[in-house]
C-alpha positions as CSV (number, residue, x, y, z in Angstrom):
1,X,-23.8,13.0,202.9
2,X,-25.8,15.6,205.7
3,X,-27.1,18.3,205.1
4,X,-24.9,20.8,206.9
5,X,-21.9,19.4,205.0
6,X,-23.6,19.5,201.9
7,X,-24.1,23.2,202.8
8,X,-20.6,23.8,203.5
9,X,-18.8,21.9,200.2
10,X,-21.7,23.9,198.5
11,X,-19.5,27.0,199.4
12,X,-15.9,25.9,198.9
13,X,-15.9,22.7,197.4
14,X,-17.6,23.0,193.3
15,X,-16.5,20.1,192.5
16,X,-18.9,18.1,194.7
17,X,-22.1,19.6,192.6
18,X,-21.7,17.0,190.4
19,X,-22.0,15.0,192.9
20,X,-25.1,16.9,194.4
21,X,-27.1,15.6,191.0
22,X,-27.1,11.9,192.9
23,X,-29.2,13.5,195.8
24,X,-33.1,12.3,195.7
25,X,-35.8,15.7,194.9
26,X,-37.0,15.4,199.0
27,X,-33.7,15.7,200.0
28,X,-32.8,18.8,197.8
29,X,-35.8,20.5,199.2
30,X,-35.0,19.9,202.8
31,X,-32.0,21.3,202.1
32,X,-33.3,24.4,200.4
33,X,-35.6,24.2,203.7
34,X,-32.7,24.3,206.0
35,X,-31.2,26.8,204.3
36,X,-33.4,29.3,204.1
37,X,-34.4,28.3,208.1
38,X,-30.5,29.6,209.2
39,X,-30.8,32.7,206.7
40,X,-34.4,33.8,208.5
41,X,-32.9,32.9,211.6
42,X,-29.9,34.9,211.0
43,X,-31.7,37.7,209.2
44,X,-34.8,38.2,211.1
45,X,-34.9,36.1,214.3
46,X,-31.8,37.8,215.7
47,X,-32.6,40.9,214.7
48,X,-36.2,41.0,216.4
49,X,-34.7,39.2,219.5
50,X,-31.8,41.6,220.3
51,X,-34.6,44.9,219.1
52,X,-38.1,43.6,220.4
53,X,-37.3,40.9,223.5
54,X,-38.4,43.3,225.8
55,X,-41.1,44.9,223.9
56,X,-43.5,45.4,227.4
57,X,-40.3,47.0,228.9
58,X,-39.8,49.3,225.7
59,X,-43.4,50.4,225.6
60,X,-42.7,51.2,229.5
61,X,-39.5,53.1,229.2
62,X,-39.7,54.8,225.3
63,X,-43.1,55.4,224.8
64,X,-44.7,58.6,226.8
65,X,-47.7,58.7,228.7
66,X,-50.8,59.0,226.4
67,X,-54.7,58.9,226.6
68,X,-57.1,59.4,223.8
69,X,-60.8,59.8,225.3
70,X,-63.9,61.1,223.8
71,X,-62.0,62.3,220.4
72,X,-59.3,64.4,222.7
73,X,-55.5,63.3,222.7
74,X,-53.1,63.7,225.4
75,X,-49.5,63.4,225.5
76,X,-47.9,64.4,228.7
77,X,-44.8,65.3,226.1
78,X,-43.9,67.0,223.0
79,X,-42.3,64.7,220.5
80,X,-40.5,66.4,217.3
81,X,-37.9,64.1,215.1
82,X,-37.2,65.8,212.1
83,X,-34.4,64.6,209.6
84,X,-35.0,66.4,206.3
85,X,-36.9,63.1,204.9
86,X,-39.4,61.4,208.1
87,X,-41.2,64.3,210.4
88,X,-42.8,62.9,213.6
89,X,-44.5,65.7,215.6
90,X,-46.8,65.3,218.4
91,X,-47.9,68.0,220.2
92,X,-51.5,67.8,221.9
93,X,-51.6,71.5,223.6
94,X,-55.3,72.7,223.3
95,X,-53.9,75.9,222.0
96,X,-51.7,74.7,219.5
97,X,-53.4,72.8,216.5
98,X,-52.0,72.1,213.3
99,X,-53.7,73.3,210.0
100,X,-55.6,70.8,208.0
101,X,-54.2,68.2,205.7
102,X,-54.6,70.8,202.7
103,X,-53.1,73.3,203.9
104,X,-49.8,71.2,205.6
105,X,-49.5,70.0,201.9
106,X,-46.7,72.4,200.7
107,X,-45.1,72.5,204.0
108,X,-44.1,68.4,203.6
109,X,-43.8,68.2,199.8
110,X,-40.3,67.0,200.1
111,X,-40.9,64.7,202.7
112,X,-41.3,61.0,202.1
113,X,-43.1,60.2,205.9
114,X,-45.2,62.7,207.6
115,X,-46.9,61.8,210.9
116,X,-48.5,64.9,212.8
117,X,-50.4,65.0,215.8
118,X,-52.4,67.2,217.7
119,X,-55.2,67.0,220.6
120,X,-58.0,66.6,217.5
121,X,-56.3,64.7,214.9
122,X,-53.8,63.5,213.2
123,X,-52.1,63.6,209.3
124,X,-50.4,60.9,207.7
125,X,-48.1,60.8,204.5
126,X,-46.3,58.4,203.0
127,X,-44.1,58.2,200.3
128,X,-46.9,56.4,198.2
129,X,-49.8,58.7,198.7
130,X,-50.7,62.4,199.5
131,X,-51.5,64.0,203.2
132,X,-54.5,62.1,204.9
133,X,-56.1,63.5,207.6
134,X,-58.7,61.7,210.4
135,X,-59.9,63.3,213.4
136,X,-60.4,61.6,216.5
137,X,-63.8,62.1,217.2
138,X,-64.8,60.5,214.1
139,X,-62.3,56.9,215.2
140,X,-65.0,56.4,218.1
141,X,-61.6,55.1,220.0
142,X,-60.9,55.0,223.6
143,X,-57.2,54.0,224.5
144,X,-54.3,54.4,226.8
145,X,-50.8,53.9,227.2
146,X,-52.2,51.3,229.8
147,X,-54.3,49.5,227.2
148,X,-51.2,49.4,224.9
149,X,-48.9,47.4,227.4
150,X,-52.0,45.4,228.2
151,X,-51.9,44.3,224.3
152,X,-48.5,43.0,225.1
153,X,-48.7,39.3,224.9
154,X,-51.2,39.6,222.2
155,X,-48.8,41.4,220.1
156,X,-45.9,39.1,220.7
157,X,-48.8,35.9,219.3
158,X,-49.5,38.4,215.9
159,X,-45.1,38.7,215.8
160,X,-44.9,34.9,215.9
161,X,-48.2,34.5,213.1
162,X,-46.2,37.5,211.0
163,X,-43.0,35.9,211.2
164,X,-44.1,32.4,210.2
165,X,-45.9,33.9,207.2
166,X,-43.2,35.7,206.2
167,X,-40.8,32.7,206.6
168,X,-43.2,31.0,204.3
169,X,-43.4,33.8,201.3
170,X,-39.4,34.4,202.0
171,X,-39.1,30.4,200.8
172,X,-41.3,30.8,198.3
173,X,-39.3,33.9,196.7
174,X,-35.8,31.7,196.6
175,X,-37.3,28.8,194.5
176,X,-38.8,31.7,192.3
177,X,-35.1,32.9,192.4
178,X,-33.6,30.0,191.7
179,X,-36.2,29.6,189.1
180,X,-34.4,32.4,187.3
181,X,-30.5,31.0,188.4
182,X,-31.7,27.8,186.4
183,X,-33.0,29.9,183.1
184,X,-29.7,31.7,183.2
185,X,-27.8,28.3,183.6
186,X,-29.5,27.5,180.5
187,X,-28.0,29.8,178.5
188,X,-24.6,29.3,180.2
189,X,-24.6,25.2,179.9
190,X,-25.7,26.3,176.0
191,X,-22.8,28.3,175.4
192,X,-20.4,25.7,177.0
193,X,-21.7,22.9,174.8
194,X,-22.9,21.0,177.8
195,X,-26.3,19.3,178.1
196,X,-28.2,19.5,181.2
197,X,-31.5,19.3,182.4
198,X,-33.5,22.0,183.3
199,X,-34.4,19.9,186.5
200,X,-30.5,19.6,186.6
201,X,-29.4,22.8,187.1
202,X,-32.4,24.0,188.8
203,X,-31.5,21.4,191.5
204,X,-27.4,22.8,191.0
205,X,-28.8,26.6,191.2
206,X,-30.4,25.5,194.7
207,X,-26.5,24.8,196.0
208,X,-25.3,27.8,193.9
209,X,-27.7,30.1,196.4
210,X,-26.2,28.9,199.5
211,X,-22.7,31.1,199.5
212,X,-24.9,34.5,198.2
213,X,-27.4,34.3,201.2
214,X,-24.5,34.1,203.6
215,X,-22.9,37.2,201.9
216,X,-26.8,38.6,201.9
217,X,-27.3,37.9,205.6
218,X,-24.2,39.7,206.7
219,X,-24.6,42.7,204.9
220,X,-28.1,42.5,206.6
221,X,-26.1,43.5,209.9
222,X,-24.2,46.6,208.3
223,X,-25.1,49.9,209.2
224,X,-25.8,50.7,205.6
225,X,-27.0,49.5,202.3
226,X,-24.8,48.4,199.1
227,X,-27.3,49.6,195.7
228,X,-28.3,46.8,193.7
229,X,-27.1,44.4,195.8
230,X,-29.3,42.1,194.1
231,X,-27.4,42.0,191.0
232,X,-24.7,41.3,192.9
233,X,-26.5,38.2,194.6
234,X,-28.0,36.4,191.8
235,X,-24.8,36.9,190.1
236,X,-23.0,35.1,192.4
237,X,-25.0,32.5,192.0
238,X,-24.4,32.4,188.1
239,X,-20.5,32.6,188.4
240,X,-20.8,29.3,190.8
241,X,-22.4,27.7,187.7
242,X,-20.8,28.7,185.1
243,X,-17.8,27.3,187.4
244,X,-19.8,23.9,188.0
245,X,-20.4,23.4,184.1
246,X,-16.7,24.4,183.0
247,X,-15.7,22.0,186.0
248,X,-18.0,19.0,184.5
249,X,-17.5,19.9,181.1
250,X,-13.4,19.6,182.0
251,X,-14.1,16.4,183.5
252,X,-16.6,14.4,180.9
253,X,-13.4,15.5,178.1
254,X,-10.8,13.9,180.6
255,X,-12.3,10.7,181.1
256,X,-13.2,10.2,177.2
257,X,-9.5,11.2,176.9
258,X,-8.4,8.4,179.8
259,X,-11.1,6.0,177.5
260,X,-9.7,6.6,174.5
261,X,-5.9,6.4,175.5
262,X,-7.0,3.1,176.8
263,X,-8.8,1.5,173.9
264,X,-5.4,2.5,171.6
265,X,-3.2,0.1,174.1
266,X,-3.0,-3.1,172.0
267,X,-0.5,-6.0,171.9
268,X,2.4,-6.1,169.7
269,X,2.6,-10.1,169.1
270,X,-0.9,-10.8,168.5
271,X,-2.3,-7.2,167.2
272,X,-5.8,-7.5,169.4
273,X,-7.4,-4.6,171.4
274,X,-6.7,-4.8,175.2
């Protein structure tokens, strides 16, 4: 059996698990390889494709003009997005500076990002640490919004190193996940009265992931988050189990039931066992 239909009876079709315990370990992790390829593919790939394609021609059209030379910054436009939350203001008029990171404290406590910019420096917060301030004469930096389309094609090399490093740790998180599908299983295959390996149902809670990441990659594309979706996804995966084992568990009773009802079939003229 391929892969890809091993993917799709994974989703519709519990029954064939029990078949899925045949499969050799390199083909289970290929599998959990090709799996997880389509989800980053779906989830990320797309995404960036359809956002960033035209990155040089973004930086072109979106970004204003800008020079930052000999500690001085110049924007040739006031920028000011402000939704109760994120604050973005740039404004490098000689005349208009903003007060030091101290002193902007109070005025952004209930912000969670801060970015403020003026023709000497600039103050940063984020939701993990207070107002930080650096001045441009103290960077030593020279740069344009010339120099940052020239850093075009090297960006686009550091997106392709990011993206295979984060392919990498997003593999590694799902067998950690199904790490903890396979503990859970445990318990479940316990309460059932079922004995399976832990190597068993770890390579079952590889299949069980299959149908949650499809339901995690489209809610990817929504316009808005579902809390604790997480629950939701591992659980998923749990429910599939406990479905597998009540499946198997049905099955191993009905053919000792189809054994037995065979070994009671004797003759009637000579008494033996058929």
């Amino acid at each position: 059996m391929n892969i890809f239909r091993e993917m799709s009876l994974s989703v519709y079709s519990f029954k064939s698990y029990k078949e899925f315990l045949n499969n050799r370990k390199s083909k289970v992790f290929l599998f959990a390889i090709v799996v997880m390829l389509i989800y980053f593919v779906l989830t990320i790939i797309v995404p960036f494709f359809q956002l960033g394609s035209g990155l040089g021609a973004m930086i072109r059209e979106e970004v204003p003009d800008f020079e930052l030379s000999n500690g001085v910054l110049w924007v040739d436009e006031i920028v000011q997005i402000d939704d109760g939350s994120n604050c973005i203001w740039v404004d490098t008029n000689p005349d208009e500076v903003f007060y030091d990171a101290s002193e902007m404290e109070s005025y952004y406590a209930g912000y969670i990002n801060v970015i403020l910019m003026d023709s000497e420096k600039v103050i940063i917060k984020n939701s993990s640490s207070a107002m930080q301030q650096y001045r441009f004469d103290e960077l030593g930096i020279n740069f344009s919004k010339d120099d940052l389309e020239a850093l075009v094609p090297s960006m686009y090399f550091i997106i392709v190193v990011v993206m295979i490093i984060t392919y990498v740790v997003m593999t590694m998180l799902f067998f950690f996940g199904v790490l903890f599908v396979a503990l859970i299983g445990m318990i479940v295959a316990s309460s059932m009265k079922y004995q399976l390996t832990f190597g068993q149902l770890y390579l079952l809670g590889i299949y069980s992931r299959v149908l949650p990441l499809l339901i995690k990659a489209c809610v990817s594309w929504l316009p808005f988050t579902i809390p604790y979706f997480w629950i939701i996804n591992f659980g998923i995966s749990v429910v599939i189990l406990g479905v597998v084992i009540k499946g198997m568990k049905t099955d191993l009773l009905q053919q000792q039931m189809n054994q037995g009802n065979q070994g009671n079939h004797y003759s009637f003229d000579d008494r033996t066992w058929m």
